[in-house]
N, C-alpha and C positions, 0 to 999 in steps of 0.2 A: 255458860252457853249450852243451848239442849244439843245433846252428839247426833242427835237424828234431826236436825233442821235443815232444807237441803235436801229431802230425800230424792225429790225429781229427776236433781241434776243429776247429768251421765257422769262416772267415774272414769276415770284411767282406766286404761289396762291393765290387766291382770298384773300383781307383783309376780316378776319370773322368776323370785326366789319358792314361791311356792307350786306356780305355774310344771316349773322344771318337776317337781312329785308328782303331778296329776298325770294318772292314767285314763286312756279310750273305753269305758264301760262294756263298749262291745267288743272290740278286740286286745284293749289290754297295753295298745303302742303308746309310745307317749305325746303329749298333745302340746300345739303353738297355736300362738295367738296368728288368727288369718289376718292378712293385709288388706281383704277387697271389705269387708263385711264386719261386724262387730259377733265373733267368734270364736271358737278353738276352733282347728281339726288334726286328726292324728296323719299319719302317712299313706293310710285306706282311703282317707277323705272322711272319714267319720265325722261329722259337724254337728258342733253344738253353742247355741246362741248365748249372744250374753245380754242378759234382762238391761233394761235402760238404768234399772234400780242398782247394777253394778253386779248381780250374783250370775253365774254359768247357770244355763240346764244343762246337766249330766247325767238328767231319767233314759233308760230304754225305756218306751212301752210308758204306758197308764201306770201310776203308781198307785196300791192297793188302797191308801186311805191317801187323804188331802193334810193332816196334820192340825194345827191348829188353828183358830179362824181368825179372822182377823181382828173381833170384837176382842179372842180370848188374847192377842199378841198384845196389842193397844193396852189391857189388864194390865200384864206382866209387866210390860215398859214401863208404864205408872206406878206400880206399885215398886222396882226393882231401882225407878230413877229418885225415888223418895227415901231410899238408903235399906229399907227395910230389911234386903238379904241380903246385905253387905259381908254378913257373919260369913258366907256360901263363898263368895268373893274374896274376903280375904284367906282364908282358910284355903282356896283350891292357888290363891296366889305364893301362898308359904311352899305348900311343897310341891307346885312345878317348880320355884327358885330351886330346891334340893334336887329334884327330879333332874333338871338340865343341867345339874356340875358334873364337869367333864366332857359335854360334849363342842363339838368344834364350831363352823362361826355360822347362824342360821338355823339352829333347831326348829323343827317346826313342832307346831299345838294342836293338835287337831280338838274338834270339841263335835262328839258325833250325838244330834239333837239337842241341836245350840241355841233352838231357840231365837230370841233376841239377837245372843252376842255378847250379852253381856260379861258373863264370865268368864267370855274367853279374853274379849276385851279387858276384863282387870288383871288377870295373867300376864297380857304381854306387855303391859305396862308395867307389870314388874320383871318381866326379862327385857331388858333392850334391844338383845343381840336376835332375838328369835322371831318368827312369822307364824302367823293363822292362818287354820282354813276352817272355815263354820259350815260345818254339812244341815242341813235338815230339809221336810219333806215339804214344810208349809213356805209358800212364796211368799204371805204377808211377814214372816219371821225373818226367813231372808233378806228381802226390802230392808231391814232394821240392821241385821249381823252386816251387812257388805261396808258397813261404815261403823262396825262397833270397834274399832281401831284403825291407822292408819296402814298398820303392817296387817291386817287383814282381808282376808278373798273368802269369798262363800260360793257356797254349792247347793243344787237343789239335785239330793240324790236321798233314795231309800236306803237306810242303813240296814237293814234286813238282809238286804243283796251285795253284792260285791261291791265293794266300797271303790273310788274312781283313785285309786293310790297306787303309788309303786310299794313294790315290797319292802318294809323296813325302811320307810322314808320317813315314820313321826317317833319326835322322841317324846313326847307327851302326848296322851289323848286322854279327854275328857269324856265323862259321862256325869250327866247333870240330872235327876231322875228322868230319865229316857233309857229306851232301850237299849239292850246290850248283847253283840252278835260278836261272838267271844272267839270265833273262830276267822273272823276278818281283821277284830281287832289286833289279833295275834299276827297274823301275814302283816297288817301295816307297818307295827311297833316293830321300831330297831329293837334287837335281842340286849340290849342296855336301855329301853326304855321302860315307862314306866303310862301304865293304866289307871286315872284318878276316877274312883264310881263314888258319888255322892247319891246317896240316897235318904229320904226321911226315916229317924226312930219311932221307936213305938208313940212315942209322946210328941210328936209332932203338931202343932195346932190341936191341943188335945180339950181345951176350953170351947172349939168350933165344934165339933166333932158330933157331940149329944143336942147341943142349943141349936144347932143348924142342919143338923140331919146330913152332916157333908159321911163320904166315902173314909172309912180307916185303915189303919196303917196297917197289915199284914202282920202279927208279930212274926211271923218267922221269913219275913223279909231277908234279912242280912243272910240266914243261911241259905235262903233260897237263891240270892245274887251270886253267892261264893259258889253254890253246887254249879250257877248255870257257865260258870268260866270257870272250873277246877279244871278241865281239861287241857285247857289253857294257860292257863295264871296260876303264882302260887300268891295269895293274901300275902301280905308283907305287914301290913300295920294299917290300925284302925283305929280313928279316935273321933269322940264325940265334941260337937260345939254345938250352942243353945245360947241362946238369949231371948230375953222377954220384951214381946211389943204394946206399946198402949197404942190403939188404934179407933179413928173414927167408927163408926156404920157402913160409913162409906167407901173407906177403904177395907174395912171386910167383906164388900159387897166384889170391891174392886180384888181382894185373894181369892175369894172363891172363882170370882169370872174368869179367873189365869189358870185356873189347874183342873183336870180332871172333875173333879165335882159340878164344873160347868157344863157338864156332858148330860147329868144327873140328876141336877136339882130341877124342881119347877120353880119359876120366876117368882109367881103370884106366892107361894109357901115362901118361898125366900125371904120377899121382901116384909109377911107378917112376921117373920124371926127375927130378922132386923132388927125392927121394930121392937122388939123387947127387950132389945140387950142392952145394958146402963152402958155411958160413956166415962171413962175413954174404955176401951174393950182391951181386958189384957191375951194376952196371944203369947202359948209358949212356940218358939221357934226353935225344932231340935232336928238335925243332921249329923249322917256319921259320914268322913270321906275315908274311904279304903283305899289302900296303897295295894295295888297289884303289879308286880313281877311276870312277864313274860318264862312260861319253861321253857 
């Protein structure tokens, strides 16, 4: 059954197992679900709505960019519900299991530029005991995360800014190639949690790369992730997973429309590159996730 069928219907309220960490963005108190209106508000009376699709706004103010669109979220869903970065998936599911031993009943996940949902969702499906919260900026993405698991709650907040958390309330957070604000992430994380950043290798889609004219991988990526949280986090361990996809046209049409290259490519070039690639199209898929330690 597709996990996003359904999406209209109102949701419950908020799980107060997660509920109970969310912070007031503007003054920081902690926030309950209101009884007249379908809301939070803190003890100032701060209010903030909660979408029909099931996720909270907890923006101050205009947020600087809108995030992803809805064309490029639709993408992702498709291509991420067809298995194809399952690899991302399981791998971030292995060691939050490690990440949460030892802690007490409820750990929460946070997954900050969640996207879909997806990967937080294959997480707590391999923690039982634990809850999500899916932050990100875009509301089409949301719409999808408030239902990518049952024990999951989403948010529409900028991760750039003060994140809507109490202090040292997650014991996992997630970074999924999205941004990384290394000094909020460190206020949230219990001082025994742990920071999972996935990001792409050098060789990433590296067969797309020249035949499609897509955006490359930075090699000095990994050090440049580690400088921008040194301050913060010490690396703990880092390792590599990859697997090879044979894929339609179309559904390389449908990876480029999900990531950044969407931003960059012309359509009309697109589709004559396409066009020339022999089926089935092999695709290397390579990711490193880094284990970071709070100091």
């Amino acid at each position: 059954m597709d996990a996003f069928r359904g999406l209209d219907k109102p949701r419950p309220d908020l799980d107060p197992r997660v509920l109970d960490r969310l912070r007031c963005p503007v003054c920081g108190e902690p926030l309950a679900q209101a009884t007249d209106v379908r809301a939070l508000r803190c003890p100032r009376r701060h209010s903030f709505d909660i979408a029909r699709q099931g996720y909270v706004n907890l923006l101050t103010g205009r947020a600087p960019h809108v995030g992803d669109t809805a064309e490029m979220v639709a993408a992702r869903a498709d291509f991420q519900a067809a298995g194809h970065y399952d690899v991302i998936s399981d791998a971030l599911a292995a060691a939050a299991t490690r990440a949460v031993a030892g802690f007490g009943a409820y750990p929460l996940v946070v997954d900050a530029g969640a996207g879909t949902g997806r990967y937080l969702g294959a997480v707590l499906a391999a923690l039982p005991d634990a809850v999500g919260l899916a932050l990100d900026v875009s509301k089409p993405a949301l719409r999808r995360a408030a239902r990518a698991h049952p024990r999951a709650a989403a948010a529409l907040a900028d991760t750039w800014q003060r994140l809507p958390l109490a202090d040292a309330s997650t014991a996992v957070l997630l970074n999924v190639f999205a941004p990384r604000n290394g000094a909020e992430f460190h206020r949230v994380l219990d001082p025994a949690g742990t920071l999972l950043v996935v990001t792409p290798d050098t060789d990433h889609l590296a067969e797309l790369v020249d035949a499609l004219d897509l955006l490359r991988v930075d090699p000095d990526k990994a050090e440049r992730v580690t400088g921008s949280l040194g301050g913060h986090f010490t690396l703990a361990s880092s390792t590599a997973h990859r697997t090879e996809l044979a894929l339609t046209r179309l559904e390389v049409a449908t990876l480029v429309g999900m990531g950044p290259s969407a931003w960059h490519t012309a359509p009309d070039a697109l589709a004559g590159r396409l066009a020339a690639l022999p089926e089935p199209v092999r695709v290397t898929v390579a990711i490193r996730v880094d284990t970071y330690l709070p100091r």
